[in-house]
C-alpha positions, 0 to 999 in steps of 0.5 A: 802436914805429914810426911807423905803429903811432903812426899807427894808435893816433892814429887810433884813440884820435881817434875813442875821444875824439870819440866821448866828447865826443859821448856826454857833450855828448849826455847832458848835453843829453838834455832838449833831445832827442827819446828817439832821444837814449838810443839816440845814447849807448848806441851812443857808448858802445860805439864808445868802449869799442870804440875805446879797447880796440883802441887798448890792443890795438895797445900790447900786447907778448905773445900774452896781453896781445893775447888780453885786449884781444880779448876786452875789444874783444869787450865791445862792438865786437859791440854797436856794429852792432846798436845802430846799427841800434836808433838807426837805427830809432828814428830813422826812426821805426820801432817796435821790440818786445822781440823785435827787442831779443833778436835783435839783442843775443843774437849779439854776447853769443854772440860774446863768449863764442866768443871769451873761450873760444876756445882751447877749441874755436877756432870763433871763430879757428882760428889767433890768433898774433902775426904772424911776419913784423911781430910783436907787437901784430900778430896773424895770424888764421884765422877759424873757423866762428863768425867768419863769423856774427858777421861776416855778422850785423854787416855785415847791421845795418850793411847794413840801417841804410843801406838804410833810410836810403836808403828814406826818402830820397826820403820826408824834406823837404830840412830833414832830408836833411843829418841822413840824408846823416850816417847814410848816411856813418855807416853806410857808412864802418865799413861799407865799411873792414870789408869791405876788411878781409875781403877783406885789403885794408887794412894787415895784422895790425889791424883798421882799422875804430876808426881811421876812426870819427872821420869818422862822429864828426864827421858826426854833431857837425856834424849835431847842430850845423847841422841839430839831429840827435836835436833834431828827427827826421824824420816819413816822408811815408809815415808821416804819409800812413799816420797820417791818420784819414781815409781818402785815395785818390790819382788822377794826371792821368788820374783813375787810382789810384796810391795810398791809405793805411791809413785808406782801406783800412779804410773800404773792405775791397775797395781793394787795390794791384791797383786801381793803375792802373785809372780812377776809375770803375772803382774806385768800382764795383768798391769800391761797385758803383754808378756813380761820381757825376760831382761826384767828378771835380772838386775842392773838392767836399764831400758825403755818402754811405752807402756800407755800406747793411748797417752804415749808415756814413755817409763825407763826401767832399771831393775836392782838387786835387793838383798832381803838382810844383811849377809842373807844371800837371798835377793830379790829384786826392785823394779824403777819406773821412771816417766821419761816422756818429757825428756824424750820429747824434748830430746826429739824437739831439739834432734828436729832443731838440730837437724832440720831446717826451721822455714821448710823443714826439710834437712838442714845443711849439717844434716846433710854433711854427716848423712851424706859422709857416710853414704859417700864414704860407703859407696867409695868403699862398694866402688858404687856411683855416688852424685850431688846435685845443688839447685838454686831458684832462680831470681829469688832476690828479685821476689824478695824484693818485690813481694817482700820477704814473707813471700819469698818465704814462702817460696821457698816452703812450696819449693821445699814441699814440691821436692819432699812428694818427688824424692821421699827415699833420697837425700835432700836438704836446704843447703843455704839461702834458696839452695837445696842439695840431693845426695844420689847414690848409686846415680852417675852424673847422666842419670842425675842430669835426667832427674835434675832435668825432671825436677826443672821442668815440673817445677815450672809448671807449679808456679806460687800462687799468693794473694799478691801474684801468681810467681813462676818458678825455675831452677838451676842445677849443679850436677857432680859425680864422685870420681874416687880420686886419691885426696878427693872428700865429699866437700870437693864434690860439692865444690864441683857440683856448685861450678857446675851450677854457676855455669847454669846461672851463668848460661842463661839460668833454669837450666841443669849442668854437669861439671865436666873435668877439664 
């Protein structure tokens, strides 16, 4: 054996034994690595296979033992490509569907069939013979038709995997810049040693490419090693730009669009890469055909819009500063879009349940509080007249009791109902039970009792007509008028107004009384 077929097997049998420490160091530690680590020892296994059957190669000493170890390389040396394209991916963060697996696999299983058969049909190398000249291990070969595929198919993965590298490049922070600059190396030395081969530049009669994976080994040990390759994988900016939720516009300094995401793209069917470039104004109308508002040229605004009148889409916009380099002082602008339509209506949802009544839906009886507080307190301070009235339907346990309680729900909704047509501009809720309560400001008690009165005997003549019974209705009324007297609060004018009502019902019923100070 001369001194350079030592060299070649050393080289060769170096980087089949780098390539299993990486395999083992790695599956030992699987656990500590993200998933891309399954893809890393799949990929050292084939290069150790590929490696070491190659080395086995270069100690054959026939045609036949040479042919055997061929095909033995050809169990993996096909793999090894694609399956540093899969690991590539997976890296860089790319989804893969089970097509993507197909394709990439079914080539090289193709190729190891051409070759176990070729002296059947030579599509794979028109001429495998021992070299003439160096003789055995070396081998003299004319590629056949299917050689030329499975070559522009591996140099193509290869190709691929550094071009995606060197698209995400400018994308990943300078932490992980050192784990891609050992995918870049990792692709481009067997990359590059393949392509001298073809082109018959490198020694003749072996194929070079096992002997210099030991470079690519040990990149890839002291990137896992110093900058926790498989440990902590890059995210795109794009990726992460892309995955926001929110939908995000980019303006440069002069208020132009440069770029939006996925997010913004939905909110706004409309926005697309033809925009680029056009003002900010111009964009606005052409996306929502109304005039930009002027708020949106300046940062840290928030506010909220409804964009989509026909689906009712409610977007907070905030807008930010954003600084084109570090220490540049040109900023441009971000516009964020947030869907708020859910949480508005959850927020007027609750605000109903808060203030309103669940049976009748009218105000409730802290709604009133707080509204008629401040219209009490307002008339105080203008020395206005300010009146309550409490009214109470009269025998109302007795239709409980008799018609069950379904009906006398009922009641009181059609109660509710009749007040709502008659006193739309004043305040009016359910105060408890079959109470209802009318705040009047700007009434006195004379012109309360008249309304009160009205409202009695319109009542009576709208009886509840269910499938049970046809049920009158009257009512009994409280009425009070504020005097303003030092100490005196809304609560003391409900309590006058409720004695005067327990004086109606003590009278007889359906009819209106005025608290009358003693």
């Amino acid at each position: 054996m001369n001194s350079a077929l030592t060299a070649y097997i050393t080289l060769i049998c170096t980087s089949g034994v780098f390539n299993v420490y990486l395999c083992f160091r790695v599956f030992a530690r699987r656990r500590r690595y993200t998933g891309v680590a399954t893809y890393f020892v799949l990929y050292t296994i084939v290069i150790t296979i590929y490696c070491f059957t190659a080395a086995f190669g270069l100690m054959a000493t026939n045609l036949e033992e040479i042919k055997f170890w061929t095909i033995m390389q050809y169990t993996a040396m096909p793999l090894s490509s694609p399956l540093g394209l899969l690991f590539t991916m997976r890296y860089l963060g790319m989804k893969m569907k089970r097509k993507t697996w197909i394709f990439l696999l079914i080539i090289p299983v193709i190729s190891l069939f051409m070759v176990a058969t070729n002296d059947l049909h030579h599509l794979h190398y028109r001429v495998f013979e021992i070299d003439p000249s160096l003789g055995a291990p070396f081998i003299h070969i004319e590629i056949g038709p299917w050689y030329i595929i499975h070559g522009v198919f591996t140099f193509t993965c290869m190709f691929i995997a550094f071009l995606l590298v060197i698209y995400r490049w400018k994308e990943t922070t300078k932490k992980y810049r050192p784990q891609l600059l050992a995918l870049l190396i990792g692709q481009l030395v067997p990359m590059l040693t393949a392509f001298l081969y073809l082109i018959g530049t490198t020694p003749p009669g072996v194929d070079p490419v096992p002997m210099v994976l030991w470079i690519t080994s040990i990149l890839y040990l002291w990137s896992i090693s110093s900058s926790s390759l498989l440990a902590l994988t890059p995210i795109a900016k794009n990726t992460i730009f892309n995955s926001i939720n929110d939908g995000v516009m980019v303006l440069d300094e002069s208020f132009r669009l440069i770029e939006f995401n996925h997010a913004a793209k939905l909110l706004f069917p409309g926005l697309k890469s033809s925009l680029y470039g056009m003002k900010a104004k111009e964009v606005w109308l052409a996306l929502t055909e109304e005039p930009l508002p002027a708020a949106l040229e300046t940062a840290h605004y928030t506010g909220e819009v409804e964009l989509d009148e026909q689906t009712n889409r409610v977007y907070q916009i905030r807008t930010a500063s954003l600084q084109a380099e570090l220490n540049s002082k040109r900023e441009g602008l971000l516009w964020i879009f947030t869907d708020v339509t859910e949480v508005k209506k959850l927020q007027v949802q609750l605000e109903h349940q808060a203030y309103y009544d669940e049976l009748t839906q009218v105000l409730n009886r802290r709604a009133f509080f707080e509204r008629s507080e401040q219209e009490y307190r307002k008339a105080k301070e203008l020395g206005s007249a300010y009146t309550v009235i409490i009214m109470d339907v009269d025998y109302f346990k007795r239709v409980n009791d008799t018609y069950g309680h379904y009906v006398g729900d009922q009641l009181l909704k059609h109660v509710a109902q009749f007040y709502q047509k008659r006193l739309q501009d004043m305040l009016f809720a359910r105060y408890a039970g079959e109470e209802f309560v009318l705040g009047l400001k700007g009434m006195t008690a004379g012109e309360g009792e008249a309304l009160a009165e009205g409202l009695r005997q319109a009542i009576s003549r709208e009886p509840l007509a269910t499938n049970e019974a046809v049920i009158s209705i009257t009512l009994s009324s409280g009425v009070a008028e504020a005097k303003y007297e030092a100490g005196e609060t809304l609560q003391d004018l409900l309590n006058r107004a409720d004695k005067a009502l327990y004086e109606a019902k003590q009278n007889g019923r359906n009819r209106v009384n005025v608290y009358e100070t003693v």
